[in-house]
N, C-alpha and C positions, 0 to 999 in steps of 0.2 A: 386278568387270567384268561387264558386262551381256551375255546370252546371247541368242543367236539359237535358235528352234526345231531351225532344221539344224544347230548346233553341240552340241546336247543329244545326248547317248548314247542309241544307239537303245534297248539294254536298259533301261534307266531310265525309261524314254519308255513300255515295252510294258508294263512291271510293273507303274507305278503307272495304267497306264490300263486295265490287266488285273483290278487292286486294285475298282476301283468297276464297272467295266463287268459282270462275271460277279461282283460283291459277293461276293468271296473277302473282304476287309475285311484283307488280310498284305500288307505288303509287305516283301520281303528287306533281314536287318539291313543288306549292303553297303551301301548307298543313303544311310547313316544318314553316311556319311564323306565328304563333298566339304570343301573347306576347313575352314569354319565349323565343320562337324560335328567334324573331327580336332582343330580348337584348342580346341574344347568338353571333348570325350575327353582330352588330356591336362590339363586341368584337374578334371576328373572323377580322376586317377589321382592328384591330389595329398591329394584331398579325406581327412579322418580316417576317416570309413565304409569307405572304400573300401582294403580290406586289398590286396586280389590283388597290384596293382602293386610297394606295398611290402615284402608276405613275401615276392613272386618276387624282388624286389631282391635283398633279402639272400641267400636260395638261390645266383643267381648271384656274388655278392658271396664266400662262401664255397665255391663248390663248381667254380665254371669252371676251377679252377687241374685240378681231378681229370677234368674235360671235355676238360683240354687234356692231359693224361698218354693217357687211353684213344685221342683219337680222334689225337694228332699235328700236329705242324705242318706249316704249310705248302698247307691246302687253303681251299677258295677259299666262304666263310660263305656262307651265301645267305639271306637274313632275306625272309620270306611276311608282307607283312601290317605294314612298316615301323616305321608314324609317325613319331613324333619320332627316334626309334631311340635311347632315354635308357637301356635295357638294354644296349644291344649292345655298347659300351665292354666294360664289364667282361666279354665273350665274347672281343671282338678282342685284349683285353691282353694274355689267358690263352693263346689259342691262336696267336696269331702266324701270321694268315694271309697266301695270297699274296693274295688278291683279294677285297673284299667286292661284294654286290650286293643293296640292297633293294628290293624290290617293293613296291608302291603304286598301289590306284586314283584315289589324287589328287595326280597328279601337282607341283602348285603344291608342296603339303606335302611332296612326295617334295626335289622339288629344292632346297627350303630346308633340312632336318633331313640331306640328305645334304652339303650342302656347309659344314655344321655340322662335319658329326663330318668332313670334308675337314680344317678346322682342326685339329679334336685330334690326328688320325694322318695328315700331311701327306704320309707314303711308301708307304700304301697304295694300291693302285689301286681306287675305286672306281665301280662303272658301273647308276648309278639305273637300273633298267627300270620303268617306268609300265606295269601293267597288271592284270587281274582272275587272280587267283591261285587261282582257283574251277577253272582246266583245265589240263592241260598247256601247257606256256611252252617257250618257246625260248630260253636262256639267252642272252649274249652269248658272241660267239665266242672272246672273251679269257682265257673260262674253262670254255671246252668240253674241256682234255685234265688240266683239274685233280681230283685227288678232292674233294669236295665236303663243309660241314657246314651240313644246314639246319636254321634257328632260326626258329622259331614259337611265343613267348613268347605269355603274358595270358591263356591258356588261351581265345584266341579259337575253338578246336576246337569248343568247349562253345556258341557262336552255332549250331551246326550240329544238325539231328537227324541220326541215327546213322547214317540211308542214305549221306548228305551228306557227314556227317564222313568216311567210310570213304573215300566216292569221292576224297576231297579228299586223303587218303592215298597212296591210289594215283596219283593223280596227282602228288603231289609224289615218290612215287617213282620213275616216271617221268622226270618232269623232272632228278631229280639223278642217277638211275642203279642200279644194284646196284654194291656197295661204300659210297655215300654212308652219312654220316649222320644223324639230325635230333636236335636237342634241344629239347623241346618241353613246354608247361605246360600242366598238368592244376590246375583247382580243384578243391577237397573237398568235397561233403557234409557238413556242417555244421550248427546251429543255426537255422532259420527267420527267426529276428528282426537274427540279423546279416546272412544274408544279403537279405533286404530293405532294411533299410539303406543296404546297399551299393548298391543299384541306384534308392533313392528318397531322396537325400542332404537334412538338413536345408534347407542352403543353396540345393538350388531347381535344382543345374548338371545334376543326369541330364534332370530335365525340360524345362531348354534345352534340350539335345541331343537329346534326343527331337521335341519341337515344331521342332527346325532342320528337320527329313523334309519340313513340312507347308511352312515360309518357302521350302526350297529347291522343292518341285513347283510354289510360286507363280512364284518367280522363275527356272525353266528353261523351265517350260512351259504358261507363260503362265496362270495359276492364279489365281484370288480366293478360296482356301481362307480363313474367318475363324477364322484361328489362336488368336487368345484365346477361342472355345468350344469347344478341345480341353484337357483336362489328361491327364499322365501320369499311370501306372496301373504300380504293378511289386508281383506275385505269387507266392508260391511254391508250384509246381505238385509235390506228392510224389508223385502216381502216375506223372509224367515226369521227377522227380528235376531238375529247371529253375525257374530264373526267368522270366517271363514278363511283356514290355513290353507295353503296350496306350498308344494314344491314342484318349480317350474322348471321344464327345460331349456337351457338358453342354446343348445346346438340339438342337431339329432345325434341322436345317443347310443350305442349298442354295447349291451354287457352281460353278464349271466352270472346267475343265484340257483345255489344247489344245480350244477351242472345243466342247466335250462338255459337257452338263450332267448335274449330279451332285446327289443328295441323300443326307441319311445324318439316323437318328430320336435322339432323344435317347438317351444311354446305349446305343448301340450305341460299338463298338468294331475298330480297327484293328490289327492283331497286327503288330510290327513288331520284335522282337527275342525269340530264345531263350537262356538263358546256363545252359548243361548241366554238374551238379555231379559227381561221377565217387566212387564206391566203389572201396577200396581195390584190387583188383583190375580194375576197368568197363576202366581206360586202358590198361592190357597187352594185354588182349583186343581192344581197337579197335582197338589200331596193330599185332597180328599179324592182324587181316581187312585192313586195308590194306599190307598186306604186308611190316611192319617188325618186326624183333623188338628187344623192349625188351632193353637193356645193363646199366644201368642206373637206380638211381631214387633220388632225393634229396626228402625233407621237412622241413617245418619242425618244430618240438615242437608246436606243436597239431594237426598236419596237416590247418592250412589251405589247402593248398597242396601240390605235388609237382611236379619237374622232372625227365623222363625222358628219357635218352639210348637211342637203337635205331638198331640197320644194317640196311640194304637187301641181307641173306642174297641167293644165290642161288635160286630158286626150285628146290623140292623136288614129285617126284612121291608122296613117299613114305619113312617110312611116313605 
């Protein structure tokens, strides 16, 4: 469906016109998910390179049954960051909630994957909220006196640098409360060549999904970006322990968005995704500065991977 300028998200709208105007040359991974991008992504999660998805699988697959011993039944899941929601099954089987609720900034995707898993567990209540999961949220009121378990799979943490991710912490503690839970995925630190790999897949689908950024700012906001002289670009940054996206120019380029003209020189570059790798101890520490203390923690045998359960403690003045 074809967009109007005043239908376009104004965030969307300032970022990427922020992006070329003060030739920051970044724009925020979110951006990267409107439809297209989400049904790119999970075909990206099917792909062989691409472990995260599958070792988390299993992690859940084996360990939700001990997620559901610690935290209880009966509280109401809150999943940050949806998609398809192809994990979430094996959380809701385990724990047997009252209520689930995913969140989603694209909504179309939100309302199809939710009325999906509608089918599989027909006697759940569940109430899609569309929105940006980046600040405190106002949950629905259906599950405002329930205790709470929030799930934040794919180690999409790791999109964040560290300010970000913290904040983003705190604000989900916020949102669900003191007492809540979260269960949540951390990727490892690993080998350089896997993880490249993983984010620059033979078959060509990261660098769809990457180049969708450039097709969507044409077609929201009114754009003649020439997409075919950008290609994908994914790096691995060791003094920032990250992957790092790029779309690069391969000619010098001039084009214009929302009536603004723009140029960009050969071989420069657009920063458009971080995906942060965590040492054995990095992810305990993060989610006690966001104010969660880890419960426990489940890995796979190569420790590709790690799934961490933490409560929302009381706050302590001390010691």
């Amino acid at each position: 469906m074809d967009m109007t300028i005043s239908q376009v998200d104004p965030a969307f709208k300032k970022d990427v016109l922020h992006c070329f105007e003060q030739q920051s040359y970044a724009i925020p991974a979110r951006w990267l998910y409107d439809r297209r991008g989400s049904e790119l992504f999970e075909e990206i999660t099917e792909l062989s390179e691409y472990y995260p998805t599958r070792t988390e699988t299993q992690l859940l697959e084996s360990y939700s049954a001990e997620v559901a011993e610690i935290s209880g039944a009966g509280r109401a899941v809150i999943e940050f960051g949806s998609g398809s929601s192809v994990k979430t099954p094996h959380v809701l089987r385990a724990v047997q909630p009252a209520a689930y609720v995913p969140i989603d900034i694209s909504g179309e995707f939100l309302a199809a994957s939710a009325a999906q898993l509608q089918t599989e567990f027909p006697e759940l209540p569940i109430y899609p909220l569309e929105a940006d999961f980046m600040r405190r949220l106002n949950l629905p009121d259906e599950v405002s006196g329930m205790p709470k378990l929030g799930f934040f799979p794919g180690s999409t943490i790791g999109n964040m640098i560290a300010r970000t991710s913290v904040d983003l912490l705190r604000f989900m503690r916020e949102t669900l409360g003191t007492g809540s839970q979260l269960l949540i995925g951390f990727d490892r630190i690993k080998d350089a060549d896997i993880l490249v790999d993983a984010y620059d897949d033979s078959a060509g689908v990261t660098a769809q999904f990457s180049l969708n950024l450039l097709h969507r700012i044409n077609r929201e906001l009114c754009g003649n970006i020439p997409v075919d002289q950008f290609r994908h670009i994914a790096v691995w940054n060791d003094l920032y322990a990250r992957i790092e996206i790029y779309l690069e120019a391969l000619s010098d380029v001039r084009f214009a968005i929302d009536n603004s003209r723009f140029t960009m020189t050969e071989g420069q570059k657009i920063h458009i995704e971080n995906s942060h790798k965590y040492g054995l101890r990095d992810a305990r520490l993060m989610l006690r500065a966001g104010g969660w203390s880890p419960v426990r923690e489940w890995s796979d045998e190569k420790n590709y991977f790690s799934l961490v359960l933490a409560e929302a403690h009381p706050f302590k003045n001390a010691p």
